[in-house]
N, C-alpha and C positions, 0 to 999 in steps of 0.2 A: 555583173560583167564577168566573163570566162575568163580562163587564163590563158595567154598567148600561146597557139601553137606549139610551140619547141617547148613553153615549161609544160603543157598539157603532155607532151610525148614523154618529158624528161619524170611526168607523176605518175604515167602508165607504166614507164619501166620499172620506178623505183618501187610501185606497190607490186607487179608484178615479182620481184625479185626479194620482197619482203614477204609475202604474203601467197607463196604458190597454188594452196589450194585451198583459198578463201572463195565462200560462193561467191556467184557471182553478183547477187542482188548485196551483199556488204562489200564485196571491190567497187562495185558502181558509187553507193552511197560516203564509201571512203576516197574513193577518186573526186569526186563534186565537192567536198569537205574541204580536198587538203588544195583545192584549186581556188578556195575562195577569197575574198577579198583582203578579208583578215591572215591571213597563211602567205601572200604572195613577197613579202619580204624573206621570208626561209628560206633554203635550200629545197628543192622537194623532199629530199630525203629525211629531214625533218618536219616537214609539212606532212609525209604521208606515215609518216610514223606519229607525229599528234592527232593527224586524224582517225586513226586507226582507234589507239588506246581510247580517244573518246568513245569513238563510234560501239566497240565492244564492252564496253565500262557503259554508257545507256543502254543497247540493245538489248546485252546476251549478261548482264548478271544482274542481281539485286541491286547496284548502287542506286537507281532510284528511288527503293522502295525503304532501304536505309536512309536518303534524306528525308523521305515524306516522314519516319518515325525518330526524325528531331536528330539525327548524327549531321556532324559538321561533314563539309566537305573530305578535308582531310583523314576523319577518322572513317568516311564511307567509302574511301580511296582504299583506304587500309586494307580493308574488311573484304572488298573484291580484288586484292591480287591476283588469289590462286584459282579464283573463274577469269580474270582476263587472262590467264596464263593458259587455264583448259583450252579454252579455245584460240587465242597460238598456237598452240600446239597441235591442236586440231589439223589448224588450217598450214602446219609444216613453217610456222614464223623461222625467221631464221635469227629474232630478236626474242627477247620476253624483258616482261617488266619487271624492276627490280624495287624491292623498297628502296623510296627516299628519290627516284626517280620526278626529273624535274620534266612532268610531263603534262603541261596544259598552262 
């Protein structure tokens, strides 16, 4: 199920205004994310900031390939900050991730 208009509008602003020039094919796939079922108690503004950090942390760095070769969650968190941060940065974030960030 979508998420009601007005939070739909309030998840378009808020990644737009987090994320100015993030392609578009990851704004799509982080707007669907942070509208989903499991997100809909958040704020968007938290919602589209969790779904961000996911979405960049599988997409666009190794943490995947860090849990296939046996690192715990945690410590493959670790290990990709300063690629989810390249690409922030990339895409003009006006947030980045910090260690110790309580982010998922």
């Amino acid at each position: 199920m979508s998420a009601p208009t007005g939070r739909r509008r309030a998840i378009a602003k808020a990644l737009t205004a987090l994320l100015p020039l993030a392609p578009y094919a990851d704004m799509e796939k982080i707007r669907a994310d942070a509208g989903s079922v499991h997100m809909k108690t958040l704020p968007p503004t938290i919602a589209v900031w969790l779904a961000t950090i996911a979405h960049v942390r599988h997409a666009h760095t190794d943490y995947e390939k860090l849990l296939a070769e046996g690192y715990d969650r945690d410590s493959a968190r670790f290990f990709v900050i300063d690629e989810t941060n390249a690409v922030l940065t990339r895409w003009r974030a006006t947030r980045l991730l910090e260690e110790g960030d309580e982010d998922e």
